[in-house]
Structures are given as structure tokens and as C-alpha cells.
N, C-alpha and C positions, 0 to 999 in steps of 0.2 A: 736728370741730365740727358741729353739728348745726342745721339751720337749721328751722322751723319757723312756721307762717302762722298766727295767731291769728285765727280769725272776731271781728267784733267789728260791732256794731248792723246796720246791715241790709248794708255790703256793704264794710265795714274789713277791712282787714286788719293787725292789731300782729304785729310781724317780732319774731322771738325767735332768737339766738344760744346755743345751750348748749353746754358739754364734761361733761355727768353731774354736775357738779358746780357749777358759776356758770350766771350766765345774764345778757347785757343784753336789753333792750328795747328796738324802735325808735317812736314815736311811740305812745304809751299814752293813746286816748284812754278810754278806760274801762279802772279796773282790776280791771275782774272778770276775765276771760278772763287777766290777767295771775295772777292768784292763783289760779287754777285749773290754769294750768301749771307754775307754779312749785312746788303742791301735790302734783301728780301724775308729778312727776320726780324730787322732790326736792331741790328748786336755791334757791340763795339767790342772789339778786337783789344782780349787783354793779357795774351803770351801765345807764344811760338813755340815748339817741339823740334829740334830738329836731330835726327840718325846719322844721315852721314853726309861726306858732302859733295857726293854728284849733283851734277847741274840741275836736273829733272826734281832733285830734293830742295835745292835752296835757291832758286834762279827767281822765286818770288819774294825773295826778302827784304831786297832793296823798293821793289812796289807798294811794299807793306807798311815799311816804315813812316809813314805819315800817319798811319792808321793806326799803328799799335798804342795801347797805354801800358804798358806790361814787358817783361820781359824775352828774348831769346834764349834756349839752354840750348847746347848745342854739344858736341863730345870733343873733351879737352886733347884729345891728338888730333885732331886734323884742324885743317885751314878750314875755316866758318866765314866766308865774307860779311863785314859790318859788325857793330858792336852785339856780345851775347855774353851768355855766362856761359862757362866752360865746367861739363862735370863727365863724372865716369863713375865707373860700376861700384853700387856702394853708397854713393852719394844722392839723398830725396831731396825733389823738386817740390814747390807749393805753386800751383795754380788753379783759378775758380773754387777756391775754396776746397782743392782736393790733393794730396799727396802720392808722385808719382815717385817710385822706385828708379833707378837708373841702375840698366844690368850692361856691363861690356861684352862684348858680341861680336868679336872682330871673326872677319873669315869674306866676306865681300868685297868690304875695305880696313885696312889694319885698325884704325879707331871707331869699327860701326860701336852703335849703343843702343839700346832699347831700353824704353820705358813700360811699367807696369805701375798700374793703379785697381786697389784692391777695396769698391766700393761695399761699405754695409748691407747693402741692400740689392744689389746685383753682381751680377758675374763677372771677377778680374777682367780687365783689356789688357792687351798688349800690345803696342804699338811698336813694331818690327822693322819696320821699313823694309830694306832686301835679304833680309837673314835668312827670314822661314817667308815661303809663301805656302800658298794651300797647294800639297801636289809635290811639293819643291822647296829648294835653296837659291841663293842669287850664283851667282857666278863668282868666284875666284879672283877678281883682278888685281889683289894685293894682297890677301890673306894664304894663309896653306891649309891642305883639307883638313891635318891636326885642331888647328882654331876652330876652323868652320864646325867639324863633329864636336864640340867642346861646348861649341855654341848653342847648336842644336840640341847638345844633351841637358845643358842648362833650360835651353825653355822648354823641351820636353815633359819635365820635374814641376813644371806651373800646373796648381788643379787643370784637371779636363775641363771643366766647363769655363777657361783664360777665353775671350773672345780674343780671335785671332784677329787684328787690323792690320795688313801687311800693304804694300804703297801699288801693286801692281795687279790686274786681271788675269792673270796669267796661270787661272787655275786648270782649262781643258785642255792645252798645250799640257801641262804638268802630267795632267791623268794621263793623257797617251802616251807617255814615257813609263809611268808608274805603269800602267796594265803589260809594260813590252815586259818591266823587272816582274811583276806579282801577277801574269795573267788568269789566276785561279784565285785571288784576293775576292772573296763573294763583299766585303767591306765597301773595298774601293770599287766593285759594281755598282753597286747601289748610289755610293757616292757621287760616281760620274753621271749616273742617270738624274739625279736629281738637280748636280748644277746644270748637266742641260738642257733641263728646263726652266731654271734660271732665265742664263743667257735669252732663251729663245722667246722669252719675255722682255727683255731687253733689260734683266735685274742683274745686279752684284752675285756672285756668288761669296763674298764676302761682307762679314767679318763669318769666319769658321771659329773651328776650336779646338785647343789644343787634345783633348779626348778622340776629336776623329784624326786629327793630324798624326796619329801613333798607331792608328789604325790602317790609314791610305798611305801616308808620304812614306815613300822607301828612303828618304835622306834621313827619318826618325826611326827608323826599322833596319839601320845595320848587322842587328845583333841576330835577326830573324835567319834561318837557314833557306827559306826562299831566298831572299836579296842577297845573301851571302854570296851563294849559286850563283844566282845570275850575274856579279860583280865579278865574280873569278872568271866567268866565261867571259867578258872583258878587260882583263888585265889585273885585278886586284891582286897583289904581292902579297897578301897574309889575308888570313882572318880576322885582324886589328879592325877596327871600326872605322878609324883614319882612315884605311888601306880600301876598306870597301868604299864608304865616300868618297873618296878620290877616284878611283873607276865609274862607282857612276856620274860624280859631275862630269868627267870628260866623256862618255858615252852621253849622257844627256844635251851637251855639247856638240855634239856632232850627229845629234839624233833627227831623224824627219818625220 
């Protein structure tokens, strides 16, 4: 199976699944960059992924719809524009002949969801959309930090070697926040040097994994007395893991 990172507006990424022959999608928010691979492989389009539902996730579905043979899954608490099957955590998806887990994962937005598929022969994925990035969490805009650390700590617990697929570039923004919490992290040194040389390739530093993600991101490293530290000299009300999370999202928030 061939995994594949669709660029898409200024720093998306739509996840694409193929076998030479099918392909699904994971969060289509434009369907240009989808019709343009599916062109240039020759694949017909045979289910959709969708996490949550900001625009920039689901703004290509209605483009898509001519093109799909296959189903939408989408997470049964939020509004999904167009017909989809509705699931949440607990409940497995079947497409391209493969079985995805659905984990609920709210803390972005109250019904986000994530998928995980745990092939025979390679390394778990997980397909996150704004939960976990590499470096980082998405933002807060309907969830409380409670969830979000809940969520985190769920995909934390996925072997280390979970290929991390998360929807956004947004990993060397993330390190320069992580190095202000952990500037003595010799992990996330090395880390940052290598996606930027990534970037300065003009590659993905994505899909990562969940093994380094417990190593660099301070949103998985609560528990750590570095991040502790540094969360309380921002605000954090206790040592609770929530408490730190929640300081540093809004310190990362208003971070330059």
C-alpha cells in the first residue's frame, strides 16, 4: 500500500492510501490536489476518511462526489456536510481491503476522531488530523485542555513505531516552541536539525512517529519535570497534566 502526502493550500496535507488501483482519502479539504492524484496514477476513488469538520478538512467533498465509489466515515457528533457514515471511538471502518480503528479524540473540536490501521506487514498509521502534530497539539476551539491531555495520552499508548499522518506542516513552528519548554532536550535537537533539512529540500517532514513524539513534543511530555517547570512559570495551576497542557497551549498561543 502506498501512502502518499498531498500538498494542499498553504500548509495541508490530504493523506492518500493507494494499491495501483483504489485509493481513499483522508480529510479532502480541497479537491484539486485529490484529482490530480488520482489522475496521475490512475485510481479510482473508493472511500473518504474524514476527522473533523473544519473547512480546510471537508471543503473537497462535495468535488469528490462524482468521483467516489465508496463510502464517507466521518465522526458522529459533528455536522459532516453530504451523505457519510457516522462512527466514533470503538467503532472499525473497512476500506481497500483494510481495517481502520476509530479512536475519539476530542480537544480541537468536541467530536474530533482518529483513525488507526494496524497493517501485518508495516508500521501502524494514524491518521490524526489536528490532535497531535509533530512538535504539537491543534488548538482548543471547542474542546478543554482535560480532553485534549486524554487525547494525547491515548495516542501516546500506540507502539512507537504508529506512523504519525497529521493534516498540517506545522512541524518547525512547533520545535521553536518545544526548544523555548525543553531547551536542553538533546532529542528534540537533533530532531529539529533533521526536519530542517527536510524542509530545505522542499520534503515533508511528515508522517513522524509516535516514539519520537514522546521524546520532542512537550504536549506528550506533561509528566516530565522539565515541561512541568516551564508550564508553571506560565501559569499552570497544579502539577495535573490538564493544568500543564493548558498553560502551554496558551503560552504556545501567544508564542513568537
Amino acid at each position: 500500500m502506498n501512502l502518499l502526502a498531498l500538498p494542499a493550500f498553504a500548509d495541508n496535507y490530504i493523506w492518500m492510501l493507494h494499491d495501483g488501483r483504489q485509493a481513499l482519502v483522508v480529510d479532502p479539504g480541497d479537491a484539486a490536489p485529490v484529482h490530480q492524484a488520482l489522475d496521475a496514477h490512475g485510481l479510482v476513488l473508493a472511500a473518504i476518511l474524514v476527522t473533523h469538520h473544519h473547512n480546510d478538512h471537508v471543503g473537497g467533498l462535495a468535488g469528490l462526489r462524482a468521483r467516489l465509489r465508496g463510502p464517507v466515515f466521518a465522526p458522529a457528533r459533528e455536522t459532516i456536510p453530504g451523505p457519510h457514515t457516522a462512527v466514533s471511538g470503538g467503532d472499525t471502518v473497512e476500506a481497500l481491503g483494510m481495517s481502520f480503528e476509530v479512536l475519539d479524540v476530542p480537544g480541537h473540536t468536541a467530536g474530533h476522531i482518529a483513525y488507526v490501521h494496524h497493517p501485518a506487514d508495516a508500521a501502524p498509521l494514524l491518521f490524526c488530523g489536528d490532535t497531535l502534530f509533530s512538535g504539537g497539539c491543534g488548538r482548543l476551539f471547542e474542546g478543554t485542555p482535560a480532553q485534549m491531555h486524554q487525547s494525547l495520552t491515548g495516542l501516546a499508548r500506540l507502539p512507537a513505531d504508529t506512523r504519525v499522518c497529521c493534516a498540517h506542516e506545522y512541524t518547525l513552528s512547533n520545535l521553536k516552541f518545544a526548544r523555548a519548554v525543553e531547551p536542553h532536550n538533546t532529542d528534540l535537537l537533533a530532531y529539529t536539525s533533521r526536519c530542517e533539512d527536510l524542509r530545505s529540500q522542499g520534503l515533508p517532514t511528515l508522517p513522524g512517529s509516535i516514539g519520537q513524539e514522546r521524546l520532542i513534543n512537550p504536549f506528550l511530555r506533561c509528566d516530565q519535570p522539565a515541561v512541568v517547570e516551564a508550564a508553571h512559570r506560565h501559569g499552570a495551576a497544579s502539577c495535573n497534566g490538564a493544568d500543564v497542557l493548558a498553560a502551554l497551549r496558551q503560552w504556545k498561543n501567544e508564542f513568537q
